[in-house]
C-alpha positions as CSV (number, residue, x, y, z in Angstrom):
1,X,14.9,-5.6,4.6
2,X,14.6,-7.2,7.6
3,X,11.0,-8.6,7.7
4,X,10.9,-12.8,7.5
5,X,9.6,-13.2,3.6
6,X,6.6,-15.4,5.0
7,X,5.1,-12.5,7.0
8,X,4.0,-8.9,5.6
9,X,5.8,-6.0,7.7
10,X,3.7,-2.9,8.4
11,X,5.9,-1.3,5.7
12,X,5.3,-3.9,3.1
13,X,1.6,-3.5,3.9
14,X,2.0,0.2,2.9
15,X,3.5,-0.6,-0.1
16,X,0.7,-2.3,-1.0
17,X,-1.8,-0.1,0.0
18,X,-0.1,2.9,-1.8
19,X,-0.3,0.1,-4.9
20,X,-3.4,-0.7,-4.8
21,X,-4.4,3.0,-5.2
22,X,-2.0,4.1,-7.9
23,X,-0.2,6.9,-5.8
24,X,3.3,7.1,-6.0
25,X,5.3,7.9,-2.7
26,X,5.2,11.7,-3.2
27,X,1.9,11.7,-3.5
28,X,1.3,9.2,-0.3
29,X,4.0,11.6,2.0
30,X,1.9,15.3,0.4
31,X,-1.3,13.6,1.5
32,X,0.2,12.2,4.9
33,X,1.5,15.6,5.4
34,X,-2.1,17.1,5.0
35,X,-3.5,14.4,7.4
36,X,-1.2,14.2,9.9
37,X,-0.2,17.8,10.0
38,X,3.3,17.2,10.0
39,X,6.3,16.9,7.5
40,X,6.6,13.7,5.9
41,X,9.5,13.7,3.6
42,X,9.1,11.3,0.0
43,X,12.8,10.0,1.2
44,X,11.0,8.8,5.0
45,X,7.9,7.2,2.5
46,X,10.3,5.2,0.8
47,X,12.1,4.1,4.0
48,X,8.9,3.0,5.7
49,X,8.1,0.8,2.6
50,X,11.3,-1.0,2.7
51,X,11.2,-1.5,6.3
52,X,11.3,-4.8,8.7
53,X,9.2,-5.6,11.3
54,X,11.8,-5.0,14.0
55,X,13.6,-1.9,11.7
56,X,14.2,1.9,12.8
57,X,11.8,3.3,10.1
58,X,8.5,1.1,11.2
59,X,8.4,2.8,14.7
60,X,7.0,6.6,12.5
61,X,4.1,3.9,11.0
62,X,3.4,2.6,14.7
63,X,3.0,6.5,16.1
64,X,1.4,7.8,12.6
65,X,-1.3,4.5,12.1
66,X,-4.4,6.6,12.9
67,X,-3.7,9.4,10.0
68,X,-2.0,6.7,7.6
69,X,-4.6,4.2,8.4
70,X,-7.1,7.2,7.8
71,X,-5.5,8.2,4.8
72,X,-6.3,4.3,3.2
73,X,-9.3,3.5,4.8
74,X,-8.0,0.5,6.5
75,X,-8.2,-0.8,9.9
76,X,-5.3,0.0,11.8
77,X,-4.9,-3.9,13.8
78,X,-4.5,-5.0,10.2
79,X,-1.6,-2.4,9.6
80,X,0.2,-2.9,13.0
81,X,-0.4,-7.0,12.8
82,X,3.0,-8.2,11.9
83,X,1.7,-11.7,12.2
84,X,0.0,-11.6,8.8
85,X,0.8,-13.9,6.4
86,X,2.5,-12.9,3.0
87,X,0.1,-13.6,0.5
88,X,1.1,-16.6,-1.9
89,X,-0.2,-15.2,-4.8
90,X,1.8,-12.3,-4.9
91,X,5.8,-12.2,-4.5
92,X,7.2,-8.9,-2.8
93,X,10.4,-8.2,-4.1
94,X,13.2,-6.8,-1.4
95,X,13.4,-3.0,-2.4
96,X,16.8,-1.8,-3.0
97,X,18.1,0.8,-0.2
């Protein structure tokens, strides 16, 4: 991963978000596939959770925001906003690739 460990990628905000609500990441890419009306792979789920700010992967979050954001019920400047801070309660593990 890529993202400075002070700041919360888009992707590590999805991870959260698909957390918070107890799906697991087939569940998230069927739904995303429903809302978005397009194929979303559980393999291209997983890479946008482990994604950097600046990586490959988080440029599918930046075009799919309004069905993912949607999908959560969250704002969308609060998904894109790679300035957030990393919350000091909680420690984000690196995912394995």
């Amino acid at each position: 991963m890529t993202a400075k460990s002070d700041i919360q990628s888009p992707g590590q905000k999805l991870h959260l978000l698909r957390l918070s609500v107890g799906w697991s990441e087939q569940e998230c890419a069927y739904r995303l596939t429903l809302e978005a009306n397009e194929l979303i792979t559980t393999n291209a789920w997983t890479s946008w959770e482990q994604s950097g700010v600046n990586d490959v992967q988080s440029r599918d979050i930046y075009r799919l925001a309004d069905p993912i954001c949607k999908l959560f019920a969250t704002d969308k400047n609060w998904l894109l906003d790679s300035t957030t801070p990393a919350t000091p309660s909680a420690k984000i593990l690196p995912l394995k690739k």
